[in-house]
Structure formats: structure tokens, C-alpha cells
C-alpha positions as CSV (number, residue, x, y, z in Angstrom):
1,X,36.5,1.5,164.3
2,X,39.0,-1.8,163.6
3,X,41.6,-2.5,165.9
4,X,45.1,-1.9,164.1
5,X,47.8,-4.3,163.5
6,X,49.6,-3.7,166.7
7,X,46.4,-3.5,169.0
8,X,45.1,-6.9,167.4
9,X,48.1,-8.9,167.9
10,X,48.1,-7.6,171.7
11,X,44.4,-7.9,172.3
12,X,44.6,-11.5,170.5
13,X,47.2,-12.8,172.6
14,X,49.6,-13.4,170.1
15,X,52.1,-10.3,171.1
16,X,53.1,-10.0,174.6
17,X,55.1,-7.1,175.5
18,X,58.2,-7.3,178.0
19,X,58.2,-4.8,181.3
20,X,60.3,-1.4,179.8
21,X,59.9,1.4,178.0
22,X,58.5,1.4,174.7
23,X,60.4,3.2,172.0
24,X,57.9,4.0,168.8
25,X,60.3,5.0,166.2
26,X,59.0,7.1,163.1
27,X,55.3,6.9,163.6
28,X,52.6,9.7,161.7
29,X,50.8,11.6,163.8
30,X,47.9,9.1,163.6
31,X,49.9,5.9,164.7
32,X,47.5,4.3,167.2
33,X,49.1,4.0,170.6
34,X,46.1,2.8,172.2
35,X,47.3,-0.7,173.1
36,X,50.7,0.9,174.9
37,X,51.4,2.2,178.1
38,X,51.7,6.3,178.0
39,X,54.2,6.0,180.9
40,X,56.5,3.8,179.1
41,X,56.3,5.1,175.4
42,X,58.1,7.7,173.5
43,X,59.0,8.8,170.3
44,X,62.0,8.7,168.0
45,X,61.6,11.3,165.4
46,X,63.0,13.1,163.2
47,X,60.2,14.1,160.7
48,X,59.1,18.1,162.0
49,X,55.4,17.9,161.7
50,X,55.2,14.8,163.0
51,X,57.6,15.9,166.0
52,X,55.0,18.6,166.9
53,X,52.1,16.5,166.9
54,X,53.6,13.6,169.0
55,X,54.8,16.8,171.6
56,X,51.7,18.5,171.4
57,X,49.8,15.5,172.4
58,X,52.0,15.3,175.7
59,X,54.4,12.8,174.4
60,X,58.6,12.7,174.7
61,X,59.9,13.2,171.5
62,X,63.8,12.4,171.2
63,X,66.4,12.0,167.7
64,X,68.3,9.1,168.9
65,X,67.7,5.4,169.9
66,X,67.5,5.2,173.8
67,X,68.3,1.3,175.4
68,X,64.3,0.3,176.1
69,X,62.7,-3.3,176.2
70,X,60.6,-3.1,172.9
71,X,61.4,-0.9,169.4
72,X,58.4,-0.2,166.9
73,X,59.7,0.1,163.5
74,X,56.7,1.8,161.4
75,X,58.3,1.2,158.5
76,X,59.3,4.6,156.1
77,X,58.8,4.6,152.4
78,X,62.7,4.6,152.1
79,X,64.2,1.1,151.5
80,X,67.7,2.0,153.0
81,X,66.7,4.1,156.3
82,X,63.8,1.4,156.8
83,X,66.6,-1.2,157.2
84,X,69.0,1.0,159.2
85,X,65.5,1.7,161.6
86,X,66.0,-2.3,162.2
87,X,69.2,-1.8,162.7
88,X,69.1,0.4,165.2
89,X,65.9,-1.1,167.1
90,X,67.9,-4.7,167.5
91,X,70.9,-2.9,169.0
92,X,69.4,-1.2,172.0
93,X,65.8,-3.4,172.0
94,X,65.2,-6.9,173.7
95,X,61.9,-7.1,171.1
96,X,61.6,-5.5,167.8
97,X,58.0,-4.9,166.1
98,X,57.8,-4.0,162.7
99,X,54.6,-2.4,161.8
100,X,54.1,-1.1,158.1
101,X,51.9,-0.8,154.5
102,X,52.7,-2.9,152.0
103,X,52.8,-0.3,149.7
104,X,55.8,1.1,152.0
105,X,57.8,-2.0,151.4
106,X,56.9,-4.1,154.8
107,X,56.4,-7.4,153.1
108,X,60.0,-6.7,151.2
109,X,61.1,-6.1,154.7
110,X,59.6,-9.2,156.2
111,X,61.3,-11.8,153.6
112,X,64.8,-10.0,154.3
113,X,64.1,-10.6,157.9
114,X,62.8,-14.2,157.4
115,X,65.7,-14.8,155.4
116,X,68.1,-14.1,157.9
117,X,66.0,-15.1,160.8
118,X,63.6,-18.3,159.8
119,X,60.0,-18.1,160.5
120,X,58.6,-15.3,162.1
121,X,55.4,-14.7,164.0
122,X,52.7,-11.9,161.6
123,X,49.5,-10.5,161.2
124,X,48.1,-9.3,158.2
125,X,45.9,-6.6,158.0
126,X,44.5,-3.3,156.7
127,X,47.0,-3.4,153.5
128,X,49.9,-4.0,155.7
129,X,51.7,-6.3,157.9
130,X,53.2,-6.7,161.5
131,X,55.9,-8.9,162.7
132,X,58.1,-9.3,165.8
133,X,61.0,-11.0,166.9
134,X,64.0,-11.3,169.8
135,X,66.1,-8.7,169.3
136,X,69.6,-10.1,167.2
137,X,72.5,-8.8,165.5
138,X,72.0,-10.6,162.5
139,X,70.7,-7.2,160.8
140,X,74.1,-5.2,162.1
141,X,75.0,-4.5,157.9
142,X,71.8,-2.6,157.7
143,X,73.4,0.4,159.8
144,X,73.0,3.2,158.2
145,X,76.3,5.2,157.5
146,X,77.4,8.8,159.0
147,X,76.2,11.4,155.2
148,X,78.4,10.5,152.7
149,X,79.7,12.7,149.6
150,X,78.0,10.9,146.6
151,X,79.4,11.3,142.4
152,X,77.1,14.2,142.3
153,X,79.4,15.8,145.0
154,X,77.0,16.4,147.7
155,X,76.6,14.9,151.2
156,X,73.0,12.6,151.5
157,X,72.3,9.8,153.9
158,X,69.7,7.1,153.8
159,X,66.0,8.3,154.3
160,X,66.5,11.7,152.4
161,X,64.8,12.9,149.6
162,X,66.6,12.1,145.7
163,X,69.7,10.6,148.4
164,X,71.2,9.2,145.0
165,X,71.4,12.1,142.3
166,X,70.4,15.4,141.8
167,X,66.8,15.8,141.6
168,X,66.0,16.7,137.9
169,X,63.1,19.1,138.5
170,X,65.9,20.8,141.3
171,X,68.1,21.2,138.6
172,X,65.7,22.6,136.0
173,X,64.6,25.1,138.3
174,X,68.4,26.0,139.1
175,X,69.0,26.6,135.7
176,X,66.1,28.6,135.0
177,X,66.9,31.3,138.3
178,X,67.5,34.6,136.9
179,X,71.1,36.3,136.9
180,X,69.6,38.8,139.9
181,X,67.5,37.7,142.6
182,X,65.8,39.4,145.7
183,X,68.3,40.4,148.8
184,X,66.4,38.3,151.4
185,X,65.3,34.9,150.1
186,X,64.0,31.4,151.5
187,X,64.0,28.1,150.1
188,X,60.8,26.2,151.3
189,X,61.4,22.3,151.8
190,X,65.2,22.8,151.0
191,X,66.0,19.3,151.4
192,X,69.9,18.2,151.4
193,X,70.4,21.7,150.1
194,X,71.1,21.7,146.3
195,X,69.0,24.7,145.4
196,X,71.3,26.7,147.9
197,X,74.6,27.5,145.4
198,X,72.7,28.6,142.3
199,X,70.4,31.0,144.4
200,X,73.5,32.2,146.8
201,X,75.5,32.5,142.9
202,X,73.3,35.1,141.5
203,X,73.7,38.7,142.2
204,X,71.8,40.7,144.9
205,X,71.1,38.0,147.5
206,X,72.5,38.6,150.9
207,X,70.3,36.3,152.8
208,X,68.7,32.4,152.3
209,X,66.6,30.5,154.5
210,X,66.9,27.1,154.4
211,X,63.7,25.4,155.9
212,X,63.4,22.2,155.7
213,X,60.9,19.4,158.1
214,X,63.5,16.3,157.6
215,X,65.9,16.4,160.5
216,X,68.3,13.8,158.1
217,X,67.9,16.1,155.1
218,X,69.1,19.5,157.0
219,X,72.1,17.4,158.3
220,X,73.1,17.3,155.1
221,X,72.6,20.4,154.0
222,X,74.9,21.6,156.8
223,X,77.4,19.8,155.5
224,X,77.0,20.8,151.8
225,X,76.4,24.7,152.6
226,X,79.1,26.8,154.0
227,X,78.2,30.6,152.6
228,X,78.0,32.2,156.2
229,X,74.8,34.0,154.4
230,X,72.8,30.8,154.7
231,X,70.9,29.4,158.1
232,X,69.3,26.7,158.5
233,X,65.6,26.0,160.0
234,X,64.2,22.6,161.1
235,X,60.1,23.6,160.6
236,X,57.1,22.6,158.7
237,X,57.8,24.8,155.5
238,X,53.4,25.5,155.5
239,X,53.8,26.7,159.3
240,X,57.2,28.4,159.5
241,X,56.7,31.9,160.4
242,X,59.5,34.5,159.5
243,X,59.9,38.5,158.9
244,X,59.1,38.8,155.2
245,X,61.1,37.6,152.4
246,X,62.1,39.3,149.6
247,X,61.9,35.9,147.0
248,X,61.5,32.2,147.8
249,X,62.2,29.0,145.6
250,X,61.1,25.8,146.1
251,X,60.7,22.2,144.7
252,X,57.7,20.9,147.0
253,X,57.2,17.6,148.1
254,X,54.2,15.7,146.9
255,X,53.2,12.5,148.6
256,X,52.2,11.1,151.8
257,X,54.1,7.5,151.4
258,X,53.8,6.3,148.3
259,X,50.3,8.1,147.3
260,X,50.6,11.5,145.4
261,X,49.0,14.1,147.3
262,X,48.9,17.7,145.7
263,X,47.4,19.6,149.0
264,X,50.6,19.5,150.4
265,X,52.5,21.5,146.5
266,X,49.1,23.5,147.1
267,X,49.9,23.8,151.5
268,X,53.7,25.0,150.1
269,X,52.2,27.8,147.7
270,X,49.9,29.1,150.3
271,X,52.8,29.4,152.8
272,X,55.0,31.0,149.9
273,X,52.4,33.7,149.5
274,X,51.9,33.9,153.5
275,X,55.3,34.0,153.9
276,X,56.1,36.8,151.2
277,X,56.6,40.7,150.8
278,X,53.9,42.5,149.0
279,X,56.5,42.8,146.6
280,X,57.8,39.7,146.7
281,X,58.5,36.7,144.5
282,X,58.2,32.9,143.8
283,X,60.2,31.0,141.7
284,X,58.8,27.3,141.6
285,X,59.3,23.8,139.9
286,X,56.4,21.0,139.4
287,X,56.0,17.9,138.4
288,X,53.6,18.7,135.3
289,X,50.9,16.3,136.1
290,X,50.4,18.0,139.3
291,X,47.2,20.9,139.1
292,X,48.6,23.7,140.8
293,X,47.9,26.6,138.6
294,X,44.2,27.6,139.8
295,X,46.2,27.6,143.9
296,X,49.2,29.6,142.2
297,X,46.4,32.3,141.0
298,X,44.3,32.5,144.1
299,X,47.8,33.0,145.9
300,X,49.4,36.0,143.6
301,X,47.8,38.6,141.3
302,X,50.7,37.5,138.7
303,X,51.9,34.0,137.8
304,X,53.2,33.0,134.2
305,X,55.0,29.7,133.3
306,X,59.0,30.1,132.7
307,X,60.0,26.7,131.0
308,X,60.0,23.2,131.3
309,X,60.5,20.0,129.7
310,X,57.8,16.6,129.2
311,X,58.3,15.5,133.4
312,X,58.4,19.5,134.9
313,X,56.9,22.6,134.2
314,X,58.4,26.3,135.8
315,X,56.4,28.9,137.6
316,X,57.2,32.6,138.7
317,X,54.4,34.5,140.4
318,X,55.0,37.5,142.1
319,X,52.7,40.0,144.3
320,X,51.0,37.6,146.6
321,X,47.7,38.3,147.6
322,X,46.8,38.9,151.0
């Protein structure tokens, strides 16, 4: 197996760490730590899933910067929270590594940062590039701001899912809800919370779970949701375990970076079924290139297709299988 970025320019020479804890901030599960000192490293996280892993494999997990010698930016698909990471890293750092695919913006990154800050020391690699440099508050702009209440009239932050407009397939399946839904209901990936008013709006619900894996995204959705009948959960939506629910709607995510990835639409209807009443029901929006019909019938003995448009197709299923 290939050395990655990080481990090459260490190995090589060419990166020399400073004595100090290590902070690693965003990294998958995967991220290859192998070139860092356990004792020194931990994690700054805020993605559930990847939270667990990290945990489970004996490592401090933490939200929130901590002062340490050297910040590792693995840099997010999101333009605005990877900047803000950088942001962060230079003001409680002394040496900031950015480590990312170039498919997740890290060359973008690297001219911003070259811009401000001249030539920089890089490896490229394995689709992607690493770079490092002396901590410095040229990048202070880049700070992300406290959730802010956009034209659309909700609270969203940098790093969250649709953080600039309603998300249209959201919005479809909102409109599509029937007048009268199940008492006790759950929305699955619940992001900043939008799908929360039209399902708490119709008759008969006295109960909605909000689970969502984003730590930024259900900080939001605090904010925007006020109906004492709601609570929020900060879980993987395909492990979350619960009493029963009644109905559950849900707008799942599909891609790992910037590559589609349906297992994880097809990982979100398994857990709906899981996660249901005999009697209970799904209510689901999809992008319509995305095959999820053959998991929706292995998962409940009925499923029919309630509307859509040219980008989004509309599911109902109800009875899942067990």
C-alpha cells in the first residue's frame, strides 16, 4: 500500500512536525494517522459517523478547536466551512497542514492561500494535494459566522447541507405530505430542519424526531424549530435505534464528497423499514436518476410513486418488511 500525502512529506523529510499535540480536524474514518503520534493526536469532529469511528478506535474526539502545535485541515467538500476550518487552525495552531482531493476543492484552496501567503511548500499525490505553512492571521476573514437567518427565513451556517436556499426536492416532498399524518413520526437526515413545519402542520402528529449526523446542521435546526413536540438527535440516521415510529420522511443524502453514492439513499430506506411499525409509513423524495425502487420493494410489501417533476421523483411505501 502507498504512503499518503501526509506520511510522504514526513517520511521524505520535507514536513517536520513541531513538539505538541496534533489536532486532525474533519478527517473520514479512513484518514491515515500512521505517521502521527497517538499520544499527541485528536480529533475535531463534528460529522456523527465519523465521530464514532474515530472514538471507537480509542481516539479523543472534541467539537471545538483546542490551542495545539500543528492543525490538519482535511479539506470538506464545502467551499465556505473549508475556509473557516483554516480559519480556525491558524488561530490556535503554530503549523497548519492542509490535506485534501482535488475534487474537494484543495487546489482552489491552495491558490487562495498562495495568494495571500506567496509560495508554499506541496506534494502532489493520489488526486490530491498537501500543503503547510506558519500559522498567520492573514486568513482571519475566513471565520465562519455564528447561523445566520437567510431570505428563505431559516437559520444555516457554512458546511450545511443546501446552506443557501431551500432544497427543491425538500420542498416537493413538503408539498406532497398528506393533510393527516401518523402520531409518532421521525425525519431521517433532517438536516437544518425544513421538513419539520409542514410535517408538525398536518393533523394527527404529536411527536417528530429529528435525526440528523451533522453536528452544524442540528444547530440549526434548533434554532429554526421551536414546536415543544420536536427533539432533536445527533446519530447516524442507518444506525439510530428508537421505539417504533408511527411514519417517517426523509430527503437522503447521496454522496460521499463529490462522487454520487446511492448505498447510502439505499442504507436510509433500510433504516426507515428497521426503524418502523408494522403498520407504519414512509414518505420519501429522490433525485430521479438515483435506482432506489428494487431497495424500496425488498424493504415494504407496498410502495407506489406519488409525484414528481424532471430532477425528483416521490415515494410512499408502507408496511415494512421484517
Amino acid at each position: 500500500m502507498s504512503n499518503s500525502r501526509l506520511s510522504t512529506a514526513i517520511d521524505d523529510g520535507l514536513l517536520t512536525l513541531p513538539a505538541g499535540d496534533i489536532a486532525l480536524m474533519r478527517p473520514s474514518a479512513s484518514y491515515d494517522v500512521s505517521a502521527l503520534s497517538r499520544d499527541d493526536l485528536q480529533i475535531v469532529h463534528g460529522f456523527y459517523p465519523d465521530v464514532a469511528a474515530w472514538q471507537g478506535a480509542g481516539y479523543p474526539v472534541r467539537r471545538v478547536m483546542p490551542d495545539v502545535a500543528v492543525a490538519i485541515v482535511v479539506v470538506p467538500r464545502a467551499k465556505a466551512l473549508a475556509r473557516a476550518m483554516v480559519a480556525d487552525a491558524c488561530k490556535t495552531a503554530q503549523l497548519v497542514i492542509v490535506d485534501g482531493q482535488k475534487t474537494d476543492g484543495v487546489d482552489s484552496l491552495f491558490k487562495a492561500c498562495r495568494k495571500s501567503l506567496g509560495e508554499l511548500p506541496s506534494i502532489t499525490k493520489g488526486h490530491g494535494r498537501i500543503f503547510w505553512f506558519a500559522a498567520k492571521d492573514a486568513f482571519a476573514e475566513w471565520t465562519a459566522p455564528p447561523p445566520e437567518k437567510g431570505a428563505h427565513g431559516y437559520f444555516t451556517t457554512a458546511g450545511v447541507f443546501s446552506d443557501g436556499t431551500v432544497d427543491a426536492g425538500s420542498a416537493l416532498l413538503a408539498a406532497a405530505l398528506p393533510d393527516r399524518l401518523p402520531a409518532r413520526m421521525a425525519d431521517l437526515g433532517a438536516g437544518w430542519g425544513y421538513l419539520t413545519a409542514p410535517v408538525l402542520a398536518r393533523s394527527g402528529v404529536t411527536s417528530l424526531d429529528l435525526i440528523e449526523a451533522e453536528a452544524l446542521s442540528l444547530e440549526c435546526a434548533r434554532l429554526n424549530v421551536s414546536d415543544p413536540r420536536a427533539a432533536f438527535h445527533w446519530a447516524d440516521a442507518t444506525q439510530f435505534a428508537a421505539e417504533p415510529y408511527d411514519g417517517i420522511v426523509m430527503n437522503p443524502p447521496f454522496h460521499a464528497g463529490r462522487a454520487s453514492d446511492p448505498s447510502l439513499g439505499r442504507s436510509f430506506i433500510q433504516s426507515a423499514a428497521r426503524l418502523l411499525a408494522p403498520h407504519g409509513k414512509l414518505w420519501m423524495v429522490a433525485n430521479r436518476h438515483l435506482p432506489y425502487e428494487t431497495t424500496l420493494t425488498e424493504c415494504f410489501r407496498n410502495v407506489e410513486t406519488i409525484g414528481g417533476n424532471g430532477a425528483f421523483k416521490l415515494f410512499h411505501a408502507n408496511r415494512p418488511k421484517r
